[in-house]
N, C-alpha and C positions, 0 to 999 in steps of 0.2 A: 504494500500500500504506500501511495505517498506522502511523503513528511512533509514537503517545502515546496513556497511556490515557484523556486526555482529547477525543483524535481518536475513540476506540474506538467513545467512549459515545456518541459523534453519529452514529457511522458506522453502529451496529445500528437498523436503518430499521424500519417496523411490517413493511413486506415480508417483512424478514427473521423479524420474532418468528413473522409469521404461518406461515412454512416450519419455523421450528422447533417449533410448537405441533403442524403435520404431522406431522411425526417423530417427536415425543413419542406421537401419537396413532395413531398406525399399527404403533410399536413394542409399545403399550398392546397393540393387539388380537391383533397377531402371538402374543404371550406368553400371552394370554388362550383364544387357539382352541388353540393349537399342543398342550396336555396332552390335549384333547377328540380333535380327531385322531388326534394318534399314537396315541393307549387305542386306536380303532377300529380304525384300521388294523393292531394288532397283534393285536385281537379278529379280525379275520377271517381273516391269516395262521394266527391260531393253529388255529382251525378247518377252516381249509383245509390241504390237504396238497398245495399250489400245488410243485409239482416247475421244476430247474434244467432248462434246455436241454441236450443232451447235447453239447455244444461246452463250455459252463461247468461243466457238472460234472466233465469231465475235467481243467481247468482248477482249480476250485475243490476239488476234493475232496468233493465236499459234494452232497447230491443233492435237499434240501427248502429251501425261501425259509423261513428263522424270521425275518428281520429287511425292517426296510420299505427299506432301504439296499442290498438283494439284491435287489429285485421286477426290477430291470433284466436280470435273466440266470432270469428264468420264461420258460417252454417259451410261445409264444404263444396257445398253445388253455388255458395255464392263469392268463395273464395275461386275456384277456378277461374271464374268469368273477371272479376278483380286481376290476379295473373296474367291472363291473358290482354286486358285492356293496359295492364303494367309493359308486357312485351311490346306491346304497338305504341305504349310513350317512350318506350327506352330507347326504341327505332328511329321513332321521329325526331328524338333529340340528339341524334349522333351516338348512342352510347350501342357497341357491338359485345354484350353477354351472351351468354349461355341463355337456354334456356330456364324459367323460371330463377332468375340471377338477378340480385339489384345491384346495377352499378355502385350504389352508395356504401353498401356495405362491401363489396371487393374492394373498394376506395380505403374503407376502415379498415379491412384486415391486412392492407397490404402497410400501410400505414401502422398498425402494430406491428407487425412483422420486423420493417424498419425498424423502431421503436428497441424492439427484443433485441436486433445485431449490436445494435449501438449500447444497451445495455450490457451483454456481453463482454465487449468492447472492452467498457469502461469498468468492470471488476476487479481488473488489478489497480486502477488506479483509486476506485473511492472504496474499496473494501466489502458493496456493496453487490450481491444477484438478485437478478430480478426476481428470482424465486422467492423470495423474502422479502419482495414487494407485494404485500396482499391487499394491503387499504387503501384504498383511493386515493384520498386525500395526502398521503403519504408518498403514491405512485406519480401523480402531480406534481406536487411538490420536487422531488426528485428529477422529474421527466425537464420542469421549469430549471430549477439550477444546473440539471448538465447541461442542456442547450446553450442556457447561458454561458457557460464556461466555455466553451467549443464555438459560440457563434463569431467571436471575432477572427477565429483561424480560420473560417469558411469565408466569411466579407474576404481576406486578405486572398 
């Protein structure tokens, strides 16, 4: 682990900038699709009168999906038809997925992913695995001060 901040400045390798230049750049596009998405996704909800399963609605109170955070409790014959009206916005806005695939979330995961290398990375130098990042607010925290630490070798 390192002692000094003059250990620091040897210890950030080009490996390392190049993992944080990921993250920057994966976070970049996350923030970039994510307003494009959700609009569509809530365009189609709002259109559709995509109904709860009668298990969730008894449950929820609630008997129509208005939010994209509720599609997990649509009746399955009205989550298809939701998927599919998702594939033909994914199309229309330039995004080339898989089948049943949201751009947004291959955005995320790819973006953890990054995240995880650079974490990695950075273990010998803060003492710190990711694996022993469990809390959030913790993993945050973390995610915020290495960036920080590494963003001026990436500007340069």
């Amino acid at each position: 682990m390192i002692k000094s901040p003059s250990e620091l400045k040897t210890a950030i390798t080009p490996e390392i900038v190049a993992a944080g230049k990921t993250v920057f750049e994966a976070m970049a596009y996350v923030q970039t699709i994510k307003p494009i998405v959700r609009k569509y996704q809530q365009e189609i909800l709002n259109k559709g009168c995509f109904r709860m399963c009668d298990k969730m609605k008894d449950r929820h109170g609630g008997e129509i999906i208005r939010k994209e955070s509720e599609t997990y409790m649509m009746r399955d014959s009205d989550f298809k038809i939701y998927l599919a009206e998702l594939a033909k916005a994914h199309k229309a806005h330039g995004f080339d997925v898989p089948k049943d695939y949201c751009p947004l979330l291959i955005a995320e995961d790819l973006e953890r992913r990054a995240w995880w290398a650079l974490c990695d990375l950075m273990e010998p130098i803060t003492g710190i695995s990711r694996k022993n990042l469990w809390k959030l607010d913790h993993i945050k925290r973390y995610k915020d001060l290495t960036l920080r630490m590494i963003a001026s070798k990436i500007n340069a």
